[in-house]
C-alpha positions as CSV (number, residue, x, y, z in Angstrom):
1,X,-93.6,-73.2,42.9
2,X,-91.2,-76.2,42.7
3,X,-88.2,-76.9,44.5
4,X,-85.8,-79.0,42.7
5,X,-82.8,-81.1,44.3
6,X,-80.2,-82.6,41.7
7,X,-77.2,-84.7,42.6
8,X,-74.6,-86.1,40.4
9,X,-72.1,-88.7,40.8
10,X,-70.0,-89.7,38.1
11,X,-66.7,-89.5,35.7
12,X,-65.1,-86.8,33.5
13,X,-62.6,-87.6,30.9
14,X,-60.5,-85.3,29.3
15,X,-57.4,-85.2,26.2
16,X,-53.7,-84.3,25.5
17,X,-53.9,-81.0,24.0
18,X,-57.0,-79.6,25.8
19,X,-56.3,-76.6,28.0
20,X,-57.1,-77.3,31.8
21,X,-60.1,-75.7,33.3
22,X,-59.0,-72.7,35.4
23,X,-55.4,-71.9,34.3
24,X,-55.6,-72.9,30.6
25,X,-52.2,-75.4,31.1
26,X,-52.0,-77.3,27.6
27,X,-53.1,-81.5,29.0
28,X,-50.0,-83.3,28.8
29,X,-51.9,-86.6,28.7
30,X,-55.3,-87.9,29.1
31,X,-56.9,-87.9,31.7
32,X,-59.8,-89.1,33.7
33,X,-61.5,-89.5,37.1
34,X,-64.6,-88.9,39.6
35,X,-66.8,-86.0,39.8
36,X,-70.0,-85.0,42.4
37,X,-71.9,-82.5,42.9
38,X,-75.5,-81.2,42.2
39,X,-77.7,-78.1,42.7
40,X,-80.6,-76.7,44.4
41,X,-83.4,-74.6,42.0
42,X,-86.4,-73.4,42.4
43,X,-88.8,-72.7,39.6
44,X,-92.7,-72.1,38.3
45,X,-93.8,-74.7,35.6
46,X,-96.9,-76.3,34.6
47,X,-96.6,-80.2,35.5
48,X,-97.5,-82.6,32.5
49,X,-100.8,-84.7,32.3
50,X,-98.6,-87.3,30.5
51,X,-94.6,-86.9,31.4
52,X,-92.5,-88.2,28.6
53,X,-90.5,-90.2,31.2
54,X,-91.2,-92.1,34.1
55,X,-91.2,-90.3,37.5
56,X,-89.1,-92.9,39.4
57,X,-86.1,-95.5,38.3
58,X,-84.4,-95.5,34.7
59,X,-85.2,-92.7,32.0
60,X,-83.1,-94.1,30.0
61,X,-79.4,-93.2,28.3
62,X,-78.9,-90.0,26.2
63,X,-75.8,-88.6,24.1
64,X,-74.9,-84.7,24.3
65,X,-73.5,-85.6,21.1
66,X,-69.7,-84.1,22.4
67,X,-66.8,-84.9,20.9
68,X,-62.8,-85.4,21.7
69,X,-62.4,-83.1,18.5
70,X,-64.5,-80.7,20.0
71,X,-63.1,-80.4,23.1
72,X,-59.8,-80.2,21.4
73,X,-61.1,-77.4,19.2
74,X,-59.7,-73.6,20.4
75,X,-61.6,-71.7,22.9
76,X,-64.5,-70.2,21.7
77,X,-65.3,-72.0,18.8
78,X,-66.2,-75.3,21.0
79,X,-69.8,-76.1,20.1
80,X,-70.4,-78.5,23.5
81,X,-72.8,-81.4,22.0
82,X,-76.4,-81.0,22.5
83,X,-77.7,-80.8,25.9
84,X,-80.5,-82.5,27.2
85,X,-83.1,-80.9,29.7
86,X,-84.3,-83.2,31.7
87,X,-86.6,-80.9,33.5
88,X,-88.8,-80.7,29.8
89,X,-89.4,-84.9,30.1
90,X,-92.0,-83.1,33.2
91,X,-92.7,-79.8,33.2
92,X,-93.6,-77.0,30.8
93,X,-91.5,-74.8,30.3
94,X,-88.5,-76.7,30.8
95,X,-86.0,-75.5,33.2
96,X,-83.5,-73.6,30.5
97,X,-86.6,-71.9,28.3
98,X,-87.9,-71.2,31.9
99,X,-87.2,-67.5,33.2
100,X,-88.3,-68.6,36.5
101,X,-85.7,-71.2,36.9
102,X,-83.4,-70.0,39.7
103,X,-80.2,-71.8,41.2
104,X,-79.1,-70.0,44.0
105,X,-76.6,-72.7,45.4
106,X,-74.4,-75.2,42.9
107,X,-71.4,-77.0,42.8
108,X,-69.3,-79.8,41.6
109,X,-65.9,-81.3,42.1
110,X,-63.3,-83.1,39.7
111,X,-60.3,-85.1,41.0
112,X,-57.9,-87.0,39.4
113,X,-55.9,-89.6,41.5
114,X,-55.8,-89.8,45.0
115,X,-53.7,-86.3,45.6
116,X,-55.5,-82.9,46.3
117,X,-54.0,-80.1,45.2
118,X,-52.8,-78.4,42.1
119,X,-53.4,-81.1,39.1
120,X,-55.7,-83.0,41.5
121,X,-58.8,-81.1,42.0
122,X,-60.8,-78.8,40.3
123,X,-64.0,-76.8,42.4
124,X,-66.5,-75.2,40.2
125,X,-69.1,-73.6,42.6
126,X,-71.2,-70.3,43.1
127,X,-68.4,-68.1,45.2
128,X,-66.1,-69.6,42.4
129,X,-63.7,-71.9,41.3
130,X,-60.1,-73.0,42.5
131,X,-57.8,-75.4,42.3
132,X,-56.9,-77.0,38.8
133,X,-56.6,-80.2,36.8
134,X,-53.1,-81.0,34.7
135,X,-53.5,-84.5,33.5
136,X,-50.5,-86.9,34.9
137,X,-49.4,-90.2,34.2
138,X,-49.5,-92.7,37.0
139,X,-53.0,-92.1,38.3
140,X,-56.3,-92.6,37.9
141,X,-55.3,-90.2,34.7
142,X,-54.0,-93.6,33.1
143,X,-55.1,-96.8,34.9
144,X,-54.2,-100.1,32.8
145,X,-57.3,-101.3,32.0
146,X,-56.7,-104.8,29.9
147,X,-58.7,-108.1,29.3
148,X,-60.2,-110.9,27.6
149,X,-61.3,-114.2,27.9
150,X,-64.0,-116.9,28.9
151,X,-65.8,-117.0,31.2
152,X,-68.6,-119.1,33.2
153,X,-71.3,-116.8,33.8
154,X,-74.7,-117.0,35.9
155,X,-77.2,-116.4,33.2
156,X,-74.6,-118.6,30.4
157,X,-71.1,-119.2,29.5
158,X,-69.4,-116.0,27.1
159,X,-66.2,-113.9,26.1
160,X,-65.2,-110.6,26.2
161,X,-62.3,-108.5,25.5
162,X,-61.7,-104.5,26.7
163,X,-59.6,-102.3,26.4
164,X,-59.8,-98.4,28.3
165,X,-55.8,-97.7,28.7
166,X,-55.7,-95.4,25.5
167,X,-53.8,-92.6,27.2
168,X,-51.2,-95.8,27.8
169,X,-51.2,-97.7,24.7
170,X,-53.1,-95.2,21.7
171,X,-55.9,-98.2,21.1
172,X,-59.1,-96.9,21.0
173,X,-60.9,-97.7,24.4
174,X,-64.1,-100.6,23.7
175,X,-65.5,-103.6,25.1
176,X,-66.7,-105.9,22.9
177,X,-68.4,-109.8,23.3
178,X,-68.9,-112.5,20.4
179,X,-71.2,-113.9,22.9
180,X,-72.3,-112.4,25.8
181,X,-73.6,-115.5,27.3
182,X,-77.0,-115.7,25.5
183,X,-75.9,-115.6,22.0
184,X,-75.8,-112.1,21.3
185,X,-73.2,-110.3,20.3
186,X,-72.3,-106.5,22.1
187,X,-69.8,-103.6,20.8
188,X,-69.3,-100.8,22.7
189,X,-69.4,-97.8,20.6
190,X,-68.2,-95.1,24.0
191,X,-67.1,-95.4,27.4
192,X,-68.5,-92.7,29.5
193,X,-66.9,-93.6,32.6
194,X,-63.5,-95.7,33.7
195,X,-63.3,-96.0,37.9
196,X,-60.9,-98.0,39.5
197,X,-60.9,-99.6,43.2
198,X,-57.8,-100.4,44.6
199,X,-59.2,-102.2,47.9
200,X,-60.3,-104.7,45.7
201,X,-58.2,-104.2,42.1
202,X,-62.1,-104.0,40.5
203,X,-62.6,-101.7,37.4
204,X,-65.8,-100.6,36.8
205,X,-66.8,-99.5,33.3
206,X,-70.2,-97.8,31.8
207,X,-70.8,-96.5,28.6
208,X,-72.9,-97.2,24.8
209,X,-73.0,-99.9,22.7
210,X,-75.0,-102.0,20.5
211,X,-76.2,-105.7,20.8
212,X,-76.9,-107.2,17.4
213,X,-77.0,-103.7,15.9
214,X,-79.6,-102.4,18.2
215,X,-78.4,-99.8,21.0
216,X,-78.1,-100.4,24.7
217,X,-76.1,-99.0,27.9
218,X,-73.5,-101.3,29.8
219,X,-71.9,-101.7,32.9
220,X,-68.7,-103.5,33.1
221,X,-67.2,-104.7,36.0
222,X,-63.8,-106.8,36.0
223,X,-61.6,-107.7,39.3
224,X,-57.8,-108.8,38.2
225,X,-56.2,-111.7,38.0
226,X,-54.4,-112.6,40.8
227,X,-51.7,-115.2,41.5
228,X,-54.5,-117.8,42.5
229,X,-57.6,-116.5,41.1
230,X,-59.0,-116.3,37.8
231,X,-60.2,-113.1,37.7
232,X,-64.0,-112.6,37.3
233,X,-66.4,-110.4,34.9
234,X,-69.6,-109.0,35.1
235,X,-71.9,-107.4,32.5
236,X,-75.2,-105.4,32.9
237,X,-76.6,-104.5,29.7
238,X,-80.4,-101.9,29.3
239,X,-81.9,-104.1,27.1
240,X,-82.3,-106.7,30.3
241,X,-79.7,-108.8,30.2
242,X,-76.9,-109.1,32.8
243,X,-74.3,-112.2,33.2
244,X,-71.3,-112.3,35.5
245,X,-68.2,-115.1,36.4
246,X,-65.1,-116.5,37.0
247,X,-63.3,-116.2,33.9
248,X,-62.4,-120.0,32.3
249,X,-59.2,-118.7,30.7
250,X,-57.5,-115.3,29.5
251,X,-56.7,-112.6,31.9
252,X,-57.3,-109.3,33.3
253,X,-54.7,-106.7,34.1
254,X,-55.5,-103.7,35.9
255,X,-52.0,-102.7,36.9
């Protein structure tokens, strides 16, 4: 028998129009913020010789294949993406084809902004969920999240431009480089998380992309431009590249 301890920490993002997730209030806006939580399961398998994945560090970046049209479709007729079993990369039978696989403690929570309350937090554990999540304007829910600009970089000088304030302005949300610093090019093609600092006005930003057409993960981080300092950029990109600096000129407002 295995005994199986997942955490999670991460982002959730939802739209304007979806219905929240314990009353069913119609989203007035976007919305976005931090979630954590995890599970404890225990379960019988059969360990493979060769895992598909390796057993320590990066496995890599999948798509569940969701969709804002999706999630904006009426209840019921939702098809949720694809998910992926991670369990399956080691262990046959993976943990959802598995009748052993038990989970008799699991939990996460979802905030938005810094409140607690009704339209700040959402619980969805074992003994059940409370609380609630009505999208607002104001909060982490719509953070202004603009930039471009050169800059000088450790590993080469490069540009970027993003964008993640949709719920503010309608763009769509994207980072994208000419020249990331060694000649490549990068396009993000989704954001999967936006979180926002305000200790240090620092934005940090994951997601997908492509660099000259072939696909990668990114991390993003960008602190603001204050009144006497340029602001400053990093990026971190799967494929092994990573480059971060002052920016030269342009701007970043996350305010």
């Amino acid at each position: 028998m295995f005994c199986a301890l997942a955490q999670y920490d991460g982002s959730w993002q939802t739209f304007s129009g979806a219905l929240s997730p314990e009353t069913g209030v119609v989203e007035p806006n976007d919305g976005t913020g931090p979630f954590s939580g995890g599970y404890v399961a225990t379960f019988t398998a059969i360990p493979k010789t060769t895992p598909d994945k390796p057993t320590s560090g990066y496995i890599g970046s999948f798509d569940y294949g969701g969709t804002k049209a999706d999630i904006l479709a009426p209840p019921g007729t939702q098809t949720g993406g694809t998910p992926i079993d991670v369990t399956g990369f080691y262990f046959i039978p993976a943990g959802h084809m598995n009748p052993t696989f038990m989970l008799p403690t699991w939990g996460w929570i979802y905030n938005q902004g810094a409140g607690v309350g009704y339209g700040n937090l959402w619980a969805n554990i074992a003994s059940g969920s409370f609380g609630d999540i009505v999208a607002t304007q104001g909060t982490q829910g719509c953070q202004e999240a603009d930039g471009n600009g050169h800059f000088q970089g450790n590993h080469g000088n490069g540009d970027f431009a993003m964008d993640d304030d949709s719920c503010e302005d309608g763009d769509n949300n994207n980072v994208q480089m000419s020249d990331r610093g060694d000649g490549q090019s990068f396009q993000s093609t989704s954001i999967n998380s936006m979180n926002f600092d305000p200790l240090t006005n620092a934005l940090t930003l994951t997601g997908l992309g492509t660099t000259n057409g072939l696909p990668v993960a990114f991390t993003l981080v960008a602190i603001e431009t204050g009144a006497t300092t340029p602001g400053w950029v990093s990026f971190v990109s799967s494929d092994g590249y990573s480059n971060a600096g002052p920016l030269t000129d342009g701007s970043i407002v996350l305010h």
